[in-house]
C-alpha positions, 0 to 999 in steps of 0.5 A: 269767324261769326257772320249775321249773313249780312256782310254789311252789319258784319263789318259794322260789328268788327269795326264796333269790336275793333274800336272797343279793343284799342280804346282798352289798349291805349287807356286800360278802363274798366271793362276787360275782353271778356266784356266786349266779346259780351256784346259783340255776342249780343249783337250777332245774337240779336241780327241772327235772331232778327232775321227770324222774325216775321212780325214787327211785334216780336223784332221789338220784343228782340231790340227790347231785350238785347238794349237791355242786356247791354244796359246791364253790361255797361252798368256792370262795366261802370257806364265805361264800355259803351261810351257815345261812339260806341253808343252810336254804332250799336244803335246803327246796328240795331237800326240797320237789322230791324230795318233790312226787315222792313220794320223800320226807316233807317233813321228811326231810333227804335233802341231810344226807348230803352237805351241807358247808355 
């Protein structure tokens, strides 16, 4: 199983994925398991490569970037894979990383910006 390193944002990634996949069970929208398996890669990718990071600068680049991807996954998916539950773990996610990293309060939305879904 993929881990960020982090035990916290593991758990809050699987909880993501789990919830994606039981929305597909029970009411067959548009987006398949390859989709999600898209995003959740996106996301580790992202807290993996964060963790990285030494400059504020290039952790934005990083939520830059991965905000972006999944806009076009969703636009791709119809607007139908993340919805506003789903909107708001990825945001806690993304959030929760920079912050670890000392780039930001817990509570700033640093993924509004760019954020489309």
């Amino acid at each position: 199983m993929k881990s960020t390193g982090n035990p916290h944002i593991d758990n809050l990634i699987f909880d993501l994925k789990s919830n994606m996949e039981q929305y597909m069970i029970e009411f067959e929208p548009s987006y398949t398991q390859n989709d999600i398996d898209e995003c959740i890669a996106l996301l580790f990718e992202y807290v993996i490569e964060i963790f990285k990071t030494k400059l504020k600068n290039e952790a934005m680049g990083l939520v830059k970037s991965t905000i972006l991807s999944l806009n076009n996954l969703n636009d791709r998916c119809d607007g139908s894979l993340i919805e506003t539950n789903e909107r708001e773990q990825i945001a806690e996610i993304v959030i929760l990383a920079s912050h670890e990293m000392g780039y930001n309060s817990v509570d700033e939305d640093i993924t509004e910006e760019w954020r489309d879904f």
